[in-house]
N, C-alpha and C positions, 0 to 999 in steps of 0.2 A: 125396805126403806131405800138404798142403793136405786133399787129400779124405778121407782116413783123419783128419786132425785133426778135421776138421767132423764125420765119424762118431760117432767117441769122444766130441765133448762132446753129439750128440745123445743118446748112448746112457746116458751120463750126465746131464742137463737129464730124461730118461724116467723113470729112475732115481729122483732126486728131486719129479717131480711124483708118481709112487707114492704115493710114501713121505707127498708132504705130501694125498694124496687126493686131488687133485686131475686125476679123471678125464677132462676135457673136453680140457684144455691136453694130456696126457698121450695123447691118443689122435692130436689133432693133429702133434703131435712121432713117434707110432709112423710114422704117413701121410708123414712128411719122410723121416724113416731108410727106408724099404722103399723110397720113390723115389731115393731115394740109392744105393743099393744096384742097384733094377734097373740106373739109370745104369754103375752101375762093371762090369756083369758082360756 
């Protein structure tokens, strides 16, 4: 449950740097979700 939270507001936080341009933050944040992810699978 914890780790599906942390996903969702990665995925949303992503979301938002988009949206505000800001590519750097925004890529860094993709690089956390994909490790997140290899993790849970």
């Amino acid at each position: 449950m914890n780790e599906k939270k942390t996903i969702d507001q990665l995925r949303y936080r992503i979301n938002r740097y988009r949206e505000m341009g800001n590519g750097a933050m925004c890529q860094d944040l993709l690089i956390e979700l994909r490790q997140m992810l290899a993790i849970n699978q």
